[in-house]
N, C-alpha and C positions, 0 to 999 in steps of 0.2 A: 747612610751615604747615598744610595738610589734616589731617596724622596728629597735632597739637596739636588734633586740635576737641572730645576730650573732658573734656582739664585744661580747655580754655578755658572751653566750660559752666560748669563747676561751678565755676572760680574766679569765675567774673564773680557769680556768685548766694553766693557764698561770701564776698562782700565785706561784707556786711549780717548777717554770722553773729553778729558778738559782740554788738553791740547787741542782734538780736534771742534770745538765749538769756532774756536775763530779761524779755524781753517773751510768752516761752515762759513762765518761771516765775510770770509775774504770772496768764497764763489759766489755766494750773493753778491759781492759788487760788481766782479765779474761778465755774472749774466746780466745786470742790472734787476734782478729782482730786490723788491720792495723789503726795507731793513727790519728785518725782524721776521721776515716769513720763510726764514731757510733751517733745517736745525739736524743737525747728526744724530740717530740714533744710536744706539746698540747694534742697530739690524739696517743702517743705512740711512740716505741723508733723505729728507722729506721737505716737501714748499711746500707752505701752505699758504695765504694770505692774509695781505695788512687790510685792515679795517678801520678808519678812521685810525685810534693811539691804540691798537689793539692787534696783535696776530694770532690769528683759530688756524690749529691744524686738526681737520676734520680724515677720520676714516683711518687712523694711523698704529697698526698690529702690533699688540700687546704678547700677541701666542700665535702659535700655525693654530690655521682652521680645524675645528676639531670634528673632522668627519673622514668618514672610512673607517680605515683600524683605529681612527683616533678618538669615534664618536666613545664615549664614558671612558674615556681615557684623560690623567693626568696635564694638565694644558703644557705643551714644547713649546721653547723659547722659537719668536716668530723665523721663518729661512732671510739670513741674510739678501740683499738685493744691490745690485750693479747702477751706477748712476743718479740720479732725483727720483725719487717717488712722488707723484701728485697724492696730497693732503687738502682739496681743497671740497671736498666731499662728504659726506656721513656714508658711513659703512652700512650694509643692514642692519636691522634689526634682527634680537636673538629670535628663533621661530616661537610664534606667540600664543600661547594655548589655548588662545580664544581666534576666532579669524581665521585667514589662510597669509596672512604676512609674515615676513622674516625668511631667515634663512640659518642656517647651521652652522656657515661660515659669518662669524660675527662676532670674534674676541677683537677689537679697536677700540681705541681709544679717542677722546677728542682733547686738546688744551687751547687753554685761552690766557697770552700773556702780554702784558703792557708792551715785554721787552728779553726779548733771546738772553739778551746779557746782562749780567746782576745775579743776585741769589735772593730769591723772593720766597717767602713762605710759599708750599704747595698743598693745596688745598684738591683732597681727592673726594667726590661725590659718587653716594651709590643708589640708583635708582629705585625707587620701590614699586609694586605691582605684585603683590603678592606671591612672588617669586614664580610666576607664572606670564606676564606679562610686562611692560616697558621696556625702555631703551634711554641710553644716556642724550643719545639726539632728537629726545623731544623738545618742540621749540621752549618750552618752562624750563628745560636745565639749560638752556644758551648760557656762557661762563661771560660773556661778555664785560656785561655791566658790575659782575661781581669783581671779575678781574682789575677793569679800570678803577673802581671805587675802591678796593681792598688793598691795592696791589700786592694784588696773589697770581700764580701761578694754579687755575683751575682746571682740573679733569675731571672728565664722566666718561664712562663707557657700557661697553655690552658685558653679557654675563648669562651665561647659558638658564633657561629655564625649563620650566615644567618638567619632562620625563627626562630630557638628556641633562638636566643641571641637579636634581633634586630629590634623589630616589639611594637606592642600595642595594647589592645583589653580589654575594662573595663570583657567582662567574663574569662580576665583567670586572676582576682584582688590574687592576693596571702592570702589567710586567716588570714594568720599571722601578713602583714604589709599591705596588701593594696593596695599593686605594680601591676603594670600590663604591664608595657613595660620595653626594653631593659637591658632586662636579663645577656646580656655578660658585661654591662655597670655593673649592682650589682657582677657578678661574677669578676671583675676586681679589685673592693673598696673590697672585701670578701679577697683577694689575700691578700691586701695591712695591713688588719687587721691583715691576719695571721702571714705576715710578722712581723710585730712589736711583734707579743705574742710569736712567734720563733725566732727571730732573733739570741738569743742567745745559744739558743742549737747548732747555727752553726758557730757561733765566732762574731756575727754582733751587731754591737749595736742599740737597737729599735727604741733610740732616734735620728739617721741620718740616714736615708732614702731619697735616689735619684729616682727619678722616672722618667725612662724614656721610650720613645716609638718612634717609626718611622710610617710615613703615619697614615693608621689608628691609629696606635700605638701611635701615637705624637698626633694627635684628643683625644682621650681618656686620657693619660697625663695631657693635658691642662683643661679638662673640671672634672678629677677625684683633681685637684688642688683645685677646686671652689666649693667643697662638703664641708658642714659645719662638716659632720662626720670626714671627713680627717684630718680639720687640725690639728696638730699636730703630727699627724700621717706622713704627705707625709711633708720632711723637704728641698727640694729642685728639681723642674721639669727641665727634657730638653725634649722639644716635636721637634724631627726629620722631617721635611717634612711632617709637620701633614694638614690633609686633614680636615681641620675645617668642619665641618658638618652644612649643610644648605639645606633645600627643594627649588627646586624641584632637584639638582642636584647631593647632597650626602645624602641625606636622604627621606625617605617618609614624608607626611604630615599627622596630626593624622587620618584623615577621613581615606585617603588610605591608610592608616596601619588597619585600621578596616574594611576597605573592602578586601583585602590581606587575612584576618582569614577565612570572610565570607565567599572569593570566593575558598578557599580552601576547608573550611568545605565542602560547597556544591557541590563541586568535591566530596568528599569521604563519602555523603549520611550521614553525622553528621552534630553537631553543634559546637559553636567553644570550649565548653565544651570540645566536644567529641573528640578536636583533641589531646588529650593528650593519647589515645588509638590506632591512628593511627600509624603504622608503620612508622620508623625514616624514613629511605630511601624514602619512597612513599610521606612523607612530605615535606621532600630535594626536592625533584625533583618536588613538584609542588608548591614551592616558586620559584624553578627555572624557570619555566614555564612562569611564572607572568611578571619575568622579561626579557625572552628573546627575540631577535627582535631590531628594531629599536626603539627609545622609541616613536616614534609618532603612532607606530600600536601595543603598549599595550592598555589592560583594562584604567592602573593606568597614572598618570598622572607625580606624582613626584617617584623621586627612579632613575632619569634619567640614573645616571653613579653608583650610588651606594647607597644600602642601607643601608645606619649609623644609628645614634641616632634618636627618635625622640622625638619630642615635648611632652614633658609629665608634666612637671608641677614639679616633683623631684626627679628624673636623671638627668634629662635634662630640665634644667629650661625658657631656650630660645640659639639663636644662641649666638655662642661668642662674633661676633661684639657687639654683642645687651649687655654684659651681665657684671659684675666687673672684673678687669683683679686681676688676682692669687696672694695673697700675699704672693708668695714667691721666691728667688732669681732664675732666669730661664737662663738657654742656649739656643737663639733659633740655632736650625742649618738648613739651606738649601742649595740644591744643585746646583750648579751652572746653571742644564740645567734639569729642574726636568723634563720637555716634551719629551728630549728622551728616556725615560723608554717606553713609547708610539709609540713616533715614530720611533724607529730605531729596528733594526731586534728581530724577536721571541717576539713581545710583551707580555703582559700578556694577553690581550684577545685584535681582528683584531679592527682596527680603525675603522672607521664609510668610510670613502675615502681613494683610494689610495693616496701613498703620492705625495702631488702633483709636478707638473714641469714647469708649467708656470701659468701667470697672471686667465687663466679660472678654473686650478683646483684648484690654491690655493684656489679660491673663496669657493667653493666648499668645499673643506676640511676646511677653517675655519669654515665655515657656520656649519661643523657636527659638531665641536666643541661646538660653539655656543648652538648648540641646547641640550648640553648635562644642560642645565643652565636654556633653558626656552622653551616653546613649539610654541612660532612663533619667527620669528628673518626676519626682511628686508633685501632686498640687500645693503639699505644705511647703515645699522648698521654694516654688514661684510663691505662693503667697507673703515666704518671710522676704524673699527679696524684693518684689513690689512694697511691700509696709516698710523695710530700712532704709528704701530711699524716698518714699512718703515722707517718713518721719526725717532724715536728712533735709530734704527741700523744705518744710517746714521750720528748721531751726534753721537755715540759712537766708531764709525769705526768697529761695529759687518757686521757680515754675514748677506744680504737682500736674498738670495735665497728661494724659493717657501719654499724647506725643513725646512731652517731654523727659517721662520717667524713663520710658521705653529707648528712649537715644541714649540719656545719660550711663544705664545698664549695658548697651550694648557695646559704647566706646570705653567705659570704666572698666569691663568685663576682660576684653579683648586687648586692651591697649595701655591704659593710662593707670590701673591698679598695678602692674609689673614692672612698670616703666620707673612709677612714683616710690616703690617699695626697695627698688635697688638704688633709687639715687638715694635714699635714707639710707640704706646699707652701706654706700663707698663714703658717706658725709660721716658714718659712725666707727667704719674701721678699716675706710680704703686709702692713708696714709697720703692722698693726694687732693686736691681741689676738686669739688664740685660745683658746678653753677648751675641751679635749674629755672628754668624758663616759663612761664604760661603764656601762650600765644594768645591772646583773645581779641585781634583785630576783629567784626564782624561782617557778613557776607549779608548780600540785599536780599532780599525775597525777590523768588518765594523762598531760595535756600535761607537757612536761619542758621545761627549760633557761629560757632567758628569750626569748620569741621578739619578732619583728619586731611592732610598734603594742602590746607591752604597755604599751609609756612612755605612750602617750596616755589609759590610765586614771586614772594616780597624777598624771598633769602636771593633769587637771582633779579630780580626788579623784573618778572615780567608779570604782572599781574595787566597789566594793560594791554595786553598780546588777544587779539579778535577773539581766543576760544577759551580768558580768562578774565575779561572785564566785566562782562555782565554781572558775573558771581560778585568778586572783587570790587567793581568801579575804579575810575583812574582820574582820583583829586588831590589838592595838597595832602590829604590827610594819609592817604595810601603810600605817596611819595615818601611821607616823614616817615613812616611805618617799615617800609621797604630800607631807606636809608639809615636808620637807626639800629637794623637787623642786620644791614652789611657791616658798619660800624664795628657791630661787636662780635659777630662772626671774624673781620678779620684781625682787629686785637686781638683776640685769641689766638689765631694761627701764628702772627707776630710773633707776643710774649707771654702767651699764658692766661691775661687778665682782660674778660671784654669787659670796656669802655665804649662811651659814647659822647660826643658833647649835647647831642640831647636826651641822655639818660642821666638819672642819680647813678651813685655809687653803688654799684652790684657786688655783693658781699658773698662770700662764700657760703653754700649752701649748710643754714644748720636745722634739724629737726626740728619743731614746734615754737621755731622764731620766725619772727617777719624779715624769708631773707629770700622771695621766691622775686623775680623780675617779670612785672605782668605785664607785657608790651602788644599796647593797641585796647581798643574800647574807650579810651579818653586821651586827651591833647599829647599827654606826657607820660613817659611810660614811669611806673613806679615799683617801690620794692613793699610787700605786703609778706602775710602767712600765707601759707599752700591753700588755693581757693579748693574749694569743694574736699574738705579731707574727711570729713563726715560721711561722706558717702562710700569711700576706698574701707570701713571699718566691715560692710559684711562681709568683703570678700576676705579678711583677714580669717572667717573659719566656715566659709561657704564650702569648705571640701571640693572648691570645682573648680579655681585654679591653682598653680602652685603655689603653695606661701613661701616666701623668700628666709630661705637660711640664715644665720648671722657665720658665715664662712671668711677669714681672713683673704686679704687682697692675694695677689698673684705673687708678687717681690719686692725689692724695696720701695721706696715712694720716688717720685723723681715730679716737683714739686712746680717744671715748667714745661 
């Protein structure tokens, strides 16, 4: 009953929603504000503004702030508020565990809809950054354009990171429910509720909701799918280049998530109680601390490349391999070359080795890979994995070069072998629709291939946006690219089935047939076999990530 007390909120205030939507549109004639930019929530009425055929309401609370007694605490339905709220802003940002930006007050939301009134598919987007960094209101998730072209009703928002969203520790249990870890993981289902008790104040209908995310963003997707509270709530997932989460290499393990508190607290002369009095920033930066370095000369042991979900027992009930695949219709999508977001120029944060050039560094530079996965690795084990994907690129007629081996292991490793293994899992016993994706528009040099979070420009059409063209470019060809991706993005949300009229017929996802939609690298997107699946075979008995279960779905199939 306790861990129900945020649906409860917001339904019981959510009961008065339809009536008052056009009691929303009637004060906007009132004031004379612009039609479509006024809307009721749960928690009070919000403006935001018209845009050309578009109304953004920017900065609009999803949960009360969650700081004071409330920092590691369960997200509360946002405090009701007296008269118009201004919506016409971005919220902060969650505090960012790199940087000194953000703030701690930062559960908001943003929506982007043609039109208050109707019932539009709603399309909810979750940010990726390694669950450690982003924000919904980067200028790349603008819902704008997806909005007009889909007509969806879009949202993004914040979602607590690093130490205060993504950690464990039985003393900070939540009084109310109980909880005690992975805070951003409750604030994202919090998001998903409030979606459904609003949707309509903003033209959306609460009963189709698409849920989707990139990288981290695509992790939480797949794993907010398999929440017993959800269903019915989340009516259809596309997890983007989702970083399935697994210790030691995207997540910690519970012990070192309680020693994380511990060795924090005792830096700042408290207890782990007492870290809810410490200042944000001094907290930031000594999570950061924890994890910088090599991972073989930290304290911790797991957390290696990144620290995601952890083990907790109900968030996070185990790894996805391990766990029922989602019962409900999914798009996977991945990127053709998800390794050079890593390996090619300005990474997100410097590789472990430069990139290598011949036979001795590649060793080397896999081997830092390697070890982002486990804390010894032999030289026999680098050596079979460099020769499996030698010999792969060889029977595929791909590129063997140092650079290119070395990208391909490190996106297949981390990313695209987890991703690809469970969309074969729900195609073979998840009783619902799968459609999978290979993104392989390509990027100008010097960046090369198609790397990881390109999709997130052309799925919102900003690849043209100052701090994404270069990479990108902005020609007809990116255009058709971009619009062919909204296309079938929002048939989906629609009715289940993405369509294009400039696509063939995208067929249900089956194992070892030509049924994968490769969109981008030529005029017309086409449907082929899973590119590169030669390569995904060492990790099938590398012992170094998890190999994916054959575990029955969740519950019945629900087919749209």
């Amino acid at each position: 009953m306790q861990r129900r007390t945020f649906a409860i909120g917001t339904a019981c205030a959510a009961s008065a929603l339809v009536g008052s939507a056009g009691t929303a549109r009637a004060a906007a004639r009132r004031t004379g504000t612009a039609r479509g930019a006024l809307a009721r929530t749960t928690a009070g009425l919000v403006q935001g503004e018209r845009i050309g055929n578009v109304s953004v309401f920017r900065g609009v609370p999803y949960a009360r702030p969650p700081v004071g007694d409330l920092r590691f605490a369960a997200p509360r339905p946002p405090r009701p508020w007296s008269g118009v709220r201004e919506a016409t802003r971005f919220a902060p940002t969650a505090l960012q565990s790199t940087g000194g930006s953000g703030s701690e007050d930062c559960l908001y939301a943003n929506v982007w809809t043609p039109d208050t009134a109707g019932r539009r598919p709603v399309f909810v987007f979750i940010h990726g950054g390694g669950w450690r960094t982003g924000a919904g209101s980067l200028p790349t998730y603008d819902g704008a354009r997806l909005a007009r072209h889909g007509g969806l009703v879009v949202i993004t928002f914040n979602y607590r990171l690093g130490a205060f969203g993504w950690g464990l520790h039985e003393d900070l249990s939540d009084p109310l429910t109980g909880d005690c870890a992975n805070w951003g993981l409750q604030d994202q289902a919090a998001l998903l509720h409030w979606a459904q008790h609003n949707a309509a104040a903003f033209g959306g209908d609460p009963a189709n909701i698409t849920l989707c995310g990139s990288s981290a963003g695509g992790s939480s997707a797949w794993q907010l799918s398999l929440l017993p509270e959800l269903r019915g709530v989340v009516r259809r997932t596309v997890p983007i280049s989702a970083a399935h989460a697994w210790a030691p290499a995207i997540g910690l393990t519970p012990d070192d998530a309680r020693q994380a508190y511990e060795r924090m607290a005792h830096r700042h002369g408290t207890t782990v109680r007492g870290l809810r009095e410490v200042p944000a920033r001094a907290l930031r930066d000594s999570w950061q601390q924890l994890f910088s370095g090599a991972p073989g000369d930290r304290a911790l042991s797991s957390g290696r490349e990144y620290q995601g979900p952890v083990l907790d027992g109900r968030w996070m009930r185990g790894n996805d391999s391990d766990l029922p695949t989602p019962s409900v219709p999914m798009m996977v999508i991945g990127t053709h070359t998800e390794g050079s977001f890593f390996t090619g120029p300005n990474p997100p944060t410097p590789p472990p080795t430069p990139a290598p050039t011949d036979a001795a560094t590649l060793h080397d530079a896999v081997r830092g890979v390697l070890l982002k996965g486990t804390a010894e690795i032999s030289a026999a084990q680098v050596d079979a994995c460099i020769a499996a994907y030698r010999e792969a690129a060889a029977a595929d007629g791909l590129s063997d070069t140092p650079l290119s081996l070395w990208t391909e292991i490190w996106g297949d490793g981390l990313f695209r072998y987890q991703g690809i293994r469970l969309a074969e899992r729900h195609a073979r016993v998840g009783g619902t629709p799968v459609y999978v994706m290979d993104f392989a528009h390509p990027v100008r040099a010097p960046w090369f291939g198609t790397p990881h979070e390109a999709t997130s420009k052309f799925l919102f059409g900003t690849y043209a946006l100052p701090e994404n063209v270069a990479q990108l470019g902005d020609g007809p060809r990116e255009e058709r690219v971009s619009r062919t991706f909204m296309d079938l993005i929002a048939s989906f949300s629609h009715h289940g089935v993405p369509s294009s009229p400039a696509a063939p017929h995208w067929p249900e996802f089956t194992p070892g047939r030509a049924s994968t939609l490769v969109l981008g690298g030529t005029d017309r997107p086409r449907i082929g076999p899973l590119p590169k699946s030669r390569q995904l075979r060492y990790w099938d008995h590398a012992g170094w990530v998890p190999s994916v279960r054959p575990v029955p779905r969740t519950s019945g199939p629900d087919r749209t």
